[in-house]
C-alpha positions in Angstrom: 131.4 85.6 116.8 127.5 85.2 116.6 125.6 88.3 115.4 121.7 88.0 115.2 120.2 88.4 112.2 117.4 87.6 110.0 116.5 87.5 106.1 114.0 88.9 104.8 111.5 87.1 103.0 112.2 85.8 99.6 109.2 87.8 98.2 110.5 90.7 100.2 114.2 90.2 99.4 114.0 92.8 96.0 112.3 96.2 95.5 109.3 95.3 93.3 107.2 97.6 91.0 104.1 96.7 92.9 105.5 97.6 96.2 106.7 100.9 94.9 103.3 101.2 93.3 101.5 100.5 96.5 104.0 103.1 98.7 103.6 105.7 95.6 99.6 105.5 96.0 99.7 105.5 100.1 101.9 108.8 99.6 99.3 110.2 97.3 96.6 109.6 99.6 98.5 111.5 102.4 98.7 114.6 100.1 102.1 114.1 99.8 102.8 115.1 95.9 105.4 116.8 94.0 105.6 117.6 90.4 108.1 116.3 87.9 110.1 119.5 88.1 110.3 119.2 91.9 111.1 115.7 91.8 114.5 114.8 93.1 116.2 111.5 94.0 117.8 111.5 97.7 120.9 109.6 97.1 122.7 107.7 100.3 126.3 109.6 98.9 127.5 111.8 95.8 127.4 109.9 92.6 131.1 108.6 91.7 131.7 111.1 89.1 131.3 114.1 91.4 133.5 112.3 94.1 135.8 111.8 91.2 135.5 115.4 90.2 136.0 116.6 93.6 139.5 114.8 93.9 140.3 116.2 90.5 139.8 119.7 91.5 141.6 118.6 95.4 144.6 117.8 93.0 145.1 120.7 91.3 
Protein backbone atom coordinates (compact mmCIF):
# COMPACT_ATOMS: atom_id res chain seq x y z
CA UNK A 1 0.00 0.00 0.00
CA UNK A 2 1.72 3.47 -0.83
CA UNK A 3 0.11 6.47 0.87
CA UNK A 4 1.77 9.90 0.05
CA UNK A 5 3.15 11.76 2.62
CA UNK A 6 5.54 14.15 3.69
CA UNK A 7 7.40 15.31 7.06
CA UNK A 8 7.57 18.28 8.11
CA UNK A 9 10.63 20.06 8.67
CA UNK A 10 12.83 19.13 11.51
CA UNK A 11 12.69 22.82 12.76
CA UNK A 12 8.93 22.59 12.21
CA UNK A 13 8.46 19.08 13.60
CA UNK A 14 7.59 20.59 17.46
CA UNK A 15 5.46 23.48 18.70
CA UNK A 16 8.10 26.05 19.77
CA UNK A 17 7.69 29.10 22.10
CA UNK A 18 8.72 31.43 19.35
CA UNK A 19 6.21 30.17 17.00
CA UNK A 20 3.46 30.53 19.56
CA UNK A 21 4.94 33.84 20.35
CA UNK A 22 4.90 34.95 16.72
CA UNK A 23 0.94 33.54 16.12
CA UNK A 24 0.04 35.17 19.74
CA UNK A 25 1.40 38.68 18.38
CA UNK A 26 -0.26 38.24 14.73
CA UNK A 27 -3.58 37.53 16.75
CA UNK A 28 -3.03 40.73 18.71
CA UNK A 29 -2.53 42.72 15.76
CA UNK A 30 -5.90 41.45 14.29
CA UNK A 31 -7.73 42.73 17.44
CA UNK A 32 -8.33 39.41 18.31
CA UNK A 33 -7.85 39.44 22.39
CA UNK A 34 -9.44 37.91 25.27
CA UNK A 35 -8.85 38.40 28.91
CA UNK A 36 -7.51 35.82 31.27
CA UNK A 37 -11.02 35.17 32.67
CA UNK A 38 -12.32 34.59 29.09
CA UNK A 39 -9.53 32.46 28.19
CA UNK A 40 -10.38 28.89 27.53
CA UNK A 41 -8.43 25.95 25.99
CA UNK A 42 -10.39 24.22 22.89
CA UNK A 43 -9.59 20.67 23.53
CA UNK A 44 -9.79 17.99 20.38
CA UNK A 45 -12.04 15.59 23.12
CA UNK A 46 -13.07 15.58 26.98
CA UNK A 47 -10.17 15.18 29.26
CA UNK A 48 -9.90 11.41 30.46
CA UNK A 49 -11.27 12.08 33.86
CA UNK A 50 -14.65 13.39 32.64
CA UNK A 51 -14.78 10.42 30.05
CA UNK A 52 -14.05 8.32 33.10
CA UNK A 53 -16.67 10.10 35.06
CA UNK A 54 -19.15 9.84 32.46
CA UNK A 55 -18.91 5.91 32.36
CA UNK A 56 -19.06 6.00 36.11
CA UNK A 57 -22.27 7.69 36.22
CA UNK A 58 -23.42 5.31 32.75
CA UNK A 59 -22.77 2.48 35.36
CA UNK A 60 -24.78 3.23 37.99
Amino acid sequence: MKVPFEFAPAHLSRQRAGAVAAYGARLFLEGKTVTAAEHAPDYLRKPQAEREREEALKGE
